[in-house]
C-alpha positions as CSV (number, residue, x, y, z in Angstrom):
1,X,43.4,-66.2,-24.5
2,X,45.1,-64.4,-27.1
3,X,42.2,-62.4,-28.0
4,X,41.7,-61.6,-24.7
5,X,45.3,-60.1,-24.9
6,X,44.3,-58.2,-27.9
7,X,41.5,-56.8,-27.0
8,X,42.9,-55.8,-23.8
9,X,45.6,-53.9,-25.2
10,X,43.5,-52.2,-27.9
11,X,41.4,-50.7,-25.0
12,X,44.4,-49.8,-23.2
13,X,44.9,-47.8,-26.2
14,X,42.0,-46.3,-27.1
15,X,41.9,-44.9,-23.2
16,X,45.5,-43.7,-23.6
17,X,44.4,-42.1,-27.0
18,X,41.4,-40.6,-25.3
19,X,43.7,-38.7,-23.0
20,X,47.0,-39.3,-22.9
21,X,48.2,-36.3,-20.7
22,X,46.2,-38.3,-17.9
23,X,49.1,-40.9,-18.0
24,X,52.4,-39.4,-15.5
25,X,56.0,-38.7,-17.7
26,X,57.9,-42.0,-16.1
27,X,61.1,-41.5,-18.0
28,X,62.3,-39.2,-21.0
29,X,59.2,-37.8,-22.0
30,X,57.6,-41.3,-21.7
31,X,54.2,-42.6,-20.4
32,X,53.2,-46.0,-19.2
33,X,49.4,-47.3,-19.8
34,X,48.6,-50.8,-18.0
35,X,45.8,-52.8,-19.8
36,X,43.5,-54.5,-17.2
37,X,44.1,-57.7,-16.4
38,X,47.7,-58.5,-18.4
39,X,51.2,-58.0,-17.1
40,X,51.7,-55.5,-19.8
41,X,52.6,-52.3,-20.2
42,X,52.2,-49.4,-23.2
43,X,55.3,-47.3,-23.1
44,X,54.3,-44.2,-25.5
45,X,55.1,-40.2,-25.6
46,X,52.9,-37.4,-27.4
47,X,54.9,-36.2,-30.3
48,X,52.8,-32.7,-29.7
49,X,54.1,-30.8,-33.0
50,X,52.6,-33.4,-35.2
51,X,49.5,-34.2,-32.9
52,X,50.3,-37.8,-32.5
53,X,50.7,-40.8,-30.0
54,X,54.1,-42.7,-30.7
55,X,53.6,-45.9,-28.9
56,X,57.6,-47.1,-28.5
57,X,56.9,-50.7,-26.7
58,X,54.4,-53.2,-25.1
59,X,56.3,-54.7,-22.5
60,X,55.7,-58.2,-19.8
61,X,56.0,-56.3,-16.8
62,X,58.8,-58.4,-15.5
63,X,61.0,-57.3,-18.5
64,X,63.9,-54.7,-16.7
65,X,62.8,-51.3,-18.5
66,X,66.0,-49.9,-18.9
67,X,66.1,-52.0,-21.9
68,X,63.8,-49.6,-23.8
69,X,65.7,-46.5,-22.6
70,X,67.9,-46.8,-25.4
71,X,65.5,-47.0,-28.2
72,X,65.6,-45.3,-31.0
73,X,62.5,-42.5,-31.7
């Protein structure tokens, strides 16, 4: 199972990295990716003056996300 997890998110991650302006802005310049089947999700924003992904969390679902509001960049 936790392989399945693994590989699950690293797809999720290699789709987001593939186009990452096809994920909506949910909150402060952040994007959400969901990796199929897990009750995950890949909180991220595009740092676009270095040409990077900045991935901030990987979050159950369940978990409130104004937790991650607050976290430091």
């Amino acid at each position: 199972m936790e392989e399945e997890f693994a590989l699950a998110i690293e797809i999720a991650i290699q789709q987001l990295l593939n186009k990452p302006f096809g994920y909506a802005i949910r909150y402060r310049n952040v994007r959400i990716a969901h990796p199929k089947r897990f009750p995950y999700n890949i909180h991220f924003y595009i740092d676009e003056a270095n040409l990077t992904v900045v991935i901030t969390a990987i979050v159950h679902i369940k978990r409130d996300p104004r937790r991650f509001f607050n976290r430091k960049r």
